[in-house]
N, C-alpha and C positions, 0 to 999 in steps of 0.2 A: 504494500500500500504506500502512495507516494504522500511524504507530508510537508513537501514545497508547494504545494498547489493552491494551501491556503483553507481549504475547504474545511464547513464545520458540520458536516450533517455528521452527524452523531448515531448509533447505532440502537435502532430501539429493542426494548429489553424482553421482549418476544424472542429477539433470535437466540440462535442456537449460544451460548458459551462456548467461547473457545479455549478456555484456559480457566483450569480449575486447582484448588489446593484441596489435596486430600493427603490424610493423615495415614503415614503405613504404617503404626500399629493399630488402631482401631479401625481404620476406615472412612471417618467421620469428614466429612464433604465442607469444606467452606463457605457461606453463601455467596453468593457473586457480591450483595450489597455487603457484606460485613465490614463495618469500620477498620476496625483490626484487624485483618487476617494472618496476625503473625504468629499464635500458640492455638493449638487445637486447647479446643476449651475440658477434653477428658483426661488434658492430664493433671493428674490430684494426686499423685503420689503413689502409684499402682507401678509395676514392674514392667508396665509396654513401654515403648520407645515411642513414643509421641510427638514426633518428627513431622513438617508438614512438607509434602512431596508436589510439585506442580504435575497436572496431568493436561498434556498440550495436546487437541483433536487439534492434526496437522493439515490435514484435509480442509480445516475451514481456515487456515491462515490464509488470507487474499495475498496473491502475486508473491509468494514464498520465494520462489528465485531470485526476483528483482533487491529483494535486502540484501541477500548475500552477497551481490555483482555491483549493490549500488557505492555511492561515491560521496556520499553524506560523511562529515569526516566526526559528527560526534555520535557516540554508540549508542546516545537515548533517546536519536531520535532516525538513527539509521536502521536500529535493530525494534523498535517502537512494537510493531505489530508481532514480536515474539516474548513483550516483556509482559508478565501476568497484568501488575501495574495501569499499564496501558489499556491492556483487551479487561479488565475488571471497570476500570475509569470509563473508558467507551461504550460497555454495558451499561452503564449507568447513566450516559446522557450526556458525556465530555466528548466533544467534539476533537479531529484532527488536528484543525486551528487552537483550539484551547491547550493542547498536549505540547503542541509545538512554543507557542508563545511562554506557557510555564516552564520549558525544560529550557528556553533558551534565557530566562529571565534568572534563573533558579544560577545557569552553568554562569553566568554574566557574574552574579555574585559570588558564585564561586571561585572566577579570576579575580573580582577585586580584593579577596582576602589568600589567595592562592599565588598568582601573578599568572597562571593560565587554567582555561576549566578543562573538560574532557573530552577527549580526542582520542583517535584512534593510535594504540601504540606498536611499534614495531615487532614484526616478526618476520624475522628470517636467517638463511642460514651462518653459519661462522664457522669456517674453515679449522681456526684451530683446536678448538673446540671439538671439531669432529676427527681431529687428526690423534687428540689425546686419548680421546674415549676408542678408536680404531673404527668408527663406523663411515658411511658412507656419506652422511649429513647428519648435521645436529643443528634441529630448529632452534631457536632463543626466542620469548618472548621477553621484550625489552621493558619492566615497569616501574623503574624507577626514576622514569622521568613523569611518571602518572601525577595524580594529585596530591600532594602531602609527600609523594616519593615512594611511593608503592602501589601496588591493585587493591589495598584495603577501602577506599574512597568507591570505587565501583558499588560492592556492596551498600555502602551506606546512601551513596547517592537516589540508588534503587527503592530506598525503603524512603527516601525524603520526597520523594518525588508521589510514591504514594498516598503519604502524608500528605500534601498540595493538594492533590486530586481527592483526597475523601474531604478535606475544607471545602473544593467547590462543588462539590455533588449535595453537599450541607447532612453525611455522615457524621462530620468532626465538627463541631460547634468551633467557629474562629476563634473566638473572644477567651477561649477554658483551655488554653493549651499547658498541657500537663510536662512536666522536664524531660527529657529523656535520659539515656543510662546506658553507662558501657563502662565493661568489665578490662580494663588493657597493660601491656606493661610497655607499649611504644607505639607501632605502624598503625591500627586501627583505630586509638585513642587519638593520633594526631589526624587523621583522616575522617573521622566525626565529630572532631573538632573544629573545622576548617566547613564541614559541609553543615553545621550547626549554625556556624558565627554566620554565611550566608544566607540563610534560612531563619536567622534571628530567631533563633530558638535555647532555651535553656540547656545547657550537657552540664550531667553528673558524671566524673572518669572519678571510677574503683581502681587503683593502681597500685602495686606488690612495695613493699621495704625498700626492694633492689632497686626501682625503677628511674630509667638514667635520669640527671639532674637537666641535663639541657631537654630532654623530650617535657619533663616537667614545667619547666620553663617556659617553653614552645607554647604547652597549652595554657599556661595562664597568661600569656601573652592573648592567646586566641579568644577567653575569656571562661574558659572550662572551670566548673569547682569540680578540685582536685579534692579525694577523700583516700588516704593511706590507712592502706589493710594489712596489718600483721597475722601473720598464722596463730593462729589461737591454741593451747593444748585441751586434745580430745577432741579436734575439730577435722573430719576428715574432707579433703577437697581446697580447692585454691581460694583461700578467702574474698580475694576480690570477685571472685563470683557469687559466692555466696551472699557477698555485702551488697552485690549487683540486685540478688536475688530479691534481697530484702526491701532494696528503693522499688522495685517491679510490684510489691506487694502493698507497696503506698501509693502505689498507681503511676509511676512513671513510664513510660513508653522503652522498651527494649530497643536500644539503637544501636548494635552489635551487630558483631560478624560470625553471631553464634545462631547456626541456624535450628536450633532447636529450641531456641527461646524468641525468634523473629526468623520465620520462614520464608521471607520476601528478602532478604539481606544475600539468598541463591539469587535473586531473579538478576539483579544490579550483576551480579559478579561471574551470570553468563556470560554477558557482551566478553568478556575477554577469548573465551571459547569460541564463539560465535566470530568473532575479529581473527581466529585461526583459521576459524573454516573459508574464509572470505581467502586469507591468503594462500590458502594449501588449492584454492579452486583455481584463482588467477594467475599462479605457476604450474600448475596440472601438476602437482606435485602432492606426496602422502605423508603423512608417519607412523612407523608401526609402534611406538614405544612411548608413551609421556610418564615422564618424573614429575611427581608434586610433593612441594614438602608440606609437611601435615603437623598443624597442633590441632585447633578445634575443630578444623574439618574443612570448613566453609569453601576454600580457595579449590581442595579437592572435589569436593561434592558439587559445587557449580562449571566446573573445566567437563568435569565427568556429565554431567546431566547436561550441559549445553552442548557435546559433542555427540552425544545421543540425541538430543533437538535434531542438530545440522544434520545426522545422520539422516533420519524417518524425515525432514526436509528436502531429502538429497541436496543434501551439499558437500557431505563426505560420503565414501564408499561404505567406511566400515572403523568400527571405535580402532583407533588402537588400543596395545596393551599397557593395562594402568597401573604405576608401581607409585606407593605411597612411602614417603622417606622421611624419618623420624630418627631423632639420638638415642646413644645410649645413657642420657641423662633421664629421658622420661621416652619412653614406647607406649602408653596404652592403647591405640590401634593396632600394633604388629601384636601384640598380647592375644586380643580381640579378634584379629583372624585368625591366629593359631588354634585356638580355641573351638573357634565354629569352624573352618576349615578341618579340623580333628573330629567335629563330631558330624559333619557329612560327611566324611571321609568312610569312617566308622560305619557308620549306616548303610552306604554303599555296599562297604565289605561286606559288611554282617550278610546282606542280600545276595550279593552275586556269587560270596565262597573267592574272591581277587584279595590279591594281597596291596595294600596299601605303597602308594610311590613312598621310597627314600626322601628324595631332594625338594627344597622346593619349590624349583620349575619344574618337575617332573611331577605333581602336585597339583601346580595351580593347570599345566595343558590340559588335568584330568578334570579337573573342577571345570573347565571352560567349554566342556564338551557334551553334545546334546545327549548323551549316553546318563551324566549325571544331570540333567538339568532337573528333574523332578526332587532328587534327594536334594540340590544347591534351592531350588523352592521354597522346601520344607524346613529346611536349616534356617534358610532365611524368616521367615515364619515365625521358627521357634523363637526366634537370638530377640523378634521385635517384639514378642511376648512376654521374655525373660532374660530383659537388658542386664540384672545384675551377673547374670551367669557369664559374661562374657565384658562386662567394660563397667569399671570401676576408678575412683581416683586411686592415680599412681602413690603409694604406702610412705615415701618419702620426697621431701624435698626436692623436686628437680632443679639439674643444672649444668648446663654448655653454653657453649660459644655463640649455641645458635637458639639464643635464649626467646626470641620469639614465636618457637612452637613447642615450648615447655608445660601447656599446657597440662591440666592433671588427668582429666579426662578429656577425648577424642567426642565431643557433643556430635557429632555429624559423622560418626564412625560409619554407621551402618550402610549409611548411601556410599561411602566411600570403602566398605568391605563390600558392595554389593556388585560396584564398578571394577571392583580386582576380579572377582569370583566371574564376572561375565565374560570378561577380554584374558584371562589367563595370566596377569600379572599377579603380585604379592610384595607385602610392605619388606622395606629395607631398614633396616639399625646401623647408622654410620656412627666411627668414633671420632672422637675429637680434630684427629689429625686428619683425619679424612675430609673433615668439614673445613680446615684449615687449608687444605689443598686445594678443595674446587675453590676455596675465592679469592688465593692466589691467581687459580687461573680463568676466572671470572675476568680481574682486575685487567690480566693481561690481556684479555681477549676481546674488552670492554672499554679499554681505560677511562673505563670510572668508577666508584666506589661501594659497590654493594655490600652490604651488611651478611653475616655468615648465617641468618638466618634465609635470608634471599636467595644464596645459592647453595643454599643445602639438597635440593634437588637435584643441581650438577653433582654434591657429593655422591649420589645414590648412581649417579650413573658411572661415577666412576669406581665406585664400588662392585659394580655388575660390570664392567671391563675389566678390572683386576682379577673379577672368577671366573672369567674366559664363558658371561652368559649372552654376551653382545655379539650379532651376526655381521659381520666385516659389510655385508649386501643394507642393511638397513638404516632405516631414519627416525635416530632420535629428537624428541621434543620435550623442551625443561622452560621454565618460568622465573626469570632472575627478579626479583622484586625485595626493595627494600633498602634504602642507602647507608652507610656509614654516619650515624649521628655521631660520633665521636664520647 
C-alpha cells in the first residue's frame, strides 16, 4: 500500500483483520480495538508463558511486494502495512494520511533530540569478516549508527507510535497519560529515553548498581527518572525488573524491549528483519545462517518472526538457520533449549526405538525435520504450559564483557527456542575471550566502535568456525549493534 499519495480513507471495521495478537500459551485473541494490546490479560501468575504472538493473514496485506522493493527510506512508514500498529490503527478508523503525518511528526522529534530519526540501516557484505569466519559471505547488519546507537529504538518506536494512534482513535484519553517504564542497564534505556523526550512523555528507567555512569548521565540529560535497584537477599531475578514490575502495577505503561510484558515492542523491531529481506531480494542474494545475541529475547524473537513474515510474503525463499548467542556469564536460553530439546528428543526415542544424536548439530538437523515435527509441536506445547520447567532466573549474579545481555531470565525465550527448533540451528555459550575477539575484529572490519555486547553474535560465529561447523559454500548473517559508551 503506497502512503505518498496522501490518501485518508480509512479502513472500515467490517473488514477482515489482518493482523492479530494472540497469546501462545492460552490462546486468548487480542481485540483489534484494545487500548493496550501489550500483556495478555490471563496472565496472573499461573505457569503458561503468556507471551503475545502477532498472527499476520498474509493474503490480505494489499501490494505485499511493493514494500519490500519500495524506496521509502524510513521503516515506519515503508514497512506500514506489515506493522500490527498500523493495520490495528487502520481498523479502527486512522486513515493512510493520519499514519503518515504522525510517524513523520513523531521521527521529526525524534531528530531534534537525537540529531537524526529513523532510517533504513545498512546491510551488506564484509569481506573480512567472511574471510575470518572461512565462509563465502558474511552479511552485517550495521546498527549503531540507529537511534541512541543501537536497534533498541526500533522497538520502542513501534510501541510509541501505537501509543499516538490509540490517542486519536480516542482509546487512550489524551489528557490521563500515565509514565511509562523500562527495566535497563544501557542501549534500550537510552533509546526510550530519546523516543520519550520526543513524545513528551514521562520515562521511569529501573537501572542495576553497575550501570555505567555516562549512560546514567545521558539519561538524565534526556530527562529520564533514574531509580537504582540493588539485588535484595532472598530475592530471586534481576531486580530492576522486578522494580519494573512493580511501577507496571501502579499502572504505568511497559515501554520495554521485553516482549512479554509489551508485545508490540516485536512489531517496531521487525523492520530490521524486514530491511534484510528488502536487501537479500535486490542482490538476488541469500543467507543460510543468522547469529543473534540474546539477553531478553526481543532483538531474537523479532529478526526470527519478521523473516518468517518476508518468508509467507515471498520475499525470502526460506528462514535461514537460527543460532542464539549468549555468555558464559549468564545462558538461561541455551539452558532452556537443552532442556526441551532433551525432552523431545526423548519422546521421539521413547516412540521410534532411534537412539538419540551425540552432537548438537546433529541434534538440532533432527529437530528440524518433518519426521519430528509432531513430537517438536508437542514439546512446544508443553514448555508454554510449564514455563518453570525449562527457564528460570539464572541462580547467580551474572557477569561479562558483554554485559548487555546479562539478563537473568530469556523473557522471549520461547519464540526464540521455537525459531532454532524450526531452521535446525541451536544457542551458542561464548567465553570471555571469544567475545573479546569478534570486537577486535568488528572494530577492524568497521572502524568504528561497537560495544562487546553488539558483536557478541560475531562471537558465536566464530565460535562455530573454530569447530569446523561453518560450510566454506555458505552465507552468514550477524547484527552488530551497540556503540562503545566508554
Amino acid at each position: 500500500m503506497a502512503l505518498a499519495d496522501g490518501r485518508s480513507a480509512a479502513t472500515p471495521a467490517s473488514e477482515r483483520v489482518v493482523s492479530e495478537l494472540v497469546c501462545r500459551g492460552c490462546g486468548h485473541v487480542v481485540a483489534a480495538d484494545a487500548p493496550r494490546p501489550f500483556r495478555c490479560p490471563n496472565a496472573d501468575g499461573d505457569d503458561v508463558d503468556h507471551v503475545l504472538r502477532r498472527r499476520l493473514h498474509a493474503a490480505a496485506v494489499e501490494k505485499a511486494g511493493e514494500v519490500f522493493a519500495g524506496a521509502e527510506p524510513n521503516p515506519f512508514l515503508r514497512y506500514a502495512p506489515l506493522l500490527h500498529g498500523y493495520q490495528a490503527a487502520r481498523h479502527g478508523g486512522l486513515g493512510d494520511a493520519e499514519w503518515r503525518v504522525m510517524v513523520e511528526v513523531l521521527d521529526e522529534a525524534v531528530a531534534t533530540v537525537n540529531g537524526h530519526g529513523f532510517r533504513e540501516t545498512p546491510f551488506g557484505t564484509d569481506p573480512l569478516i567472511a574471510e575470518q569466519l572461512g565462509v563465502a559471505e558474511a552479511w552485517v547488519k550495521h546498527e549503531w549508527g540507529n537511534v541512541s546507537g543501537s536497534h533498541k529504538g526500533r522497538h520502542l518506536m513501534g510501541v510509541m507510535l501505537w501509543l499516538q494512534a490509540a490517542e486519536q482513535l480516542g482509546l487512550e484519553p489524551a489528557g490521563e497519560r500515565p509514565p511509562l517504564a523500562i527495566a535497563s542497564c544501557g542501549n534500550a534505556a537510552l533509546a526510550a529515553a530519546v523516543v520519550a523526550q520526543a513524545a513528551q512523555r514521562r520515562l521511569e528507567v529501573f537501572v542495576p548498581t553497575h550501570a555505567n555512569p555516562r549512560v546514567l548521565e545521558r539519561l538524565s540529560i534526556l530527562g529520564a527518572h533514574l531509580h537504582t535497584c540493588p539485588r535484595q537477599a532472598g530475592e530471586a531475578g534481576d531486580p530492576c525488573y522486578l522494580r519494573f514490575r512493580d511501577a507496571l502495577s501502579r499502572g504505568a505503561v511497559p515501554f520495554t524491549c521485553q516482549g512479554n510484558e509489551n508485545g508490540l515492542t516485536i512489531d517496531g523491531g521487525k523492520t530490521l528483519a524486514w530491511e534484510m529481506a528488502s536487501a537479500l531480494e535486490r542482490h538476488g542474494s541469500r543467507i543460510d545462517r543468522v547469529l543473534l545475541h540474546v539477553g531478553g529475547g526481543a532483538l531474537a524473537a523479532s529478526v526470527i518472526e519478521g523473516l518468517r513474515e518476508a518468508r509467507d510474503l515471498g520475499a525470502v525463499p526460506r528462514l535461514p538457520r537460527v543460532h542464539a548467542v549468549q555468555t558464559k556469564g549468564a545462558y538461561p536460553l541455551a539452558r532452556a533449549y537443552e532442556l526441551l530439546s532433551r525432552h523431545i528428543l526423548g519422546r521421539w526415542a521413547e516412540e521410534s526405538g532411534e537412539p538419540v544424536p551425540e552432537t548438537a548439530a546433529e541434534s538440532a538437523a533432527l529437530l528440524a525435520t518433518t519426521e519430528l515435527r509432531f513430537f517438536v509441536d508437542e514439546g512446544l506445547d508443553h514448555a508454554s504450559s510449564h514455563r518453570s520447567e525449562f527457564m528460570w532466573p539464572w541462580e547467580e549474579e551474572p557477569h561479562s564483557i558483554a554485559d548487555g545481555i546479562l539478563d537473568d531470565e530469556t523473557y522471549d525465550w520461547l519464540a526464540v527456542t521455537e525459531g532454532m527448533l524450526e531452521t535446525g540451528g541451536w544457542p551458542i555459550v561464548v567465553d570471555e575471550e571469544t567475545l573479546r575477539r569478534a570486537n577486535a575484529l568488528a572494530r577492524e572490519a568497521t572502524a568504528t566502535t561497537p560495544c562487546h555486547t553488539g558483536t557478541a553474535g560475531l562471537a558465536g560465529a566464530l565460535a562455530l568456525s573454530g569447530d569446523g561447523a561453518l560450510d566454506p559454500a555458505e552465507s552468514v548473517a550477524l547484527i552488530v549493534s551497540g556503540i562503545e559508551r566508554g
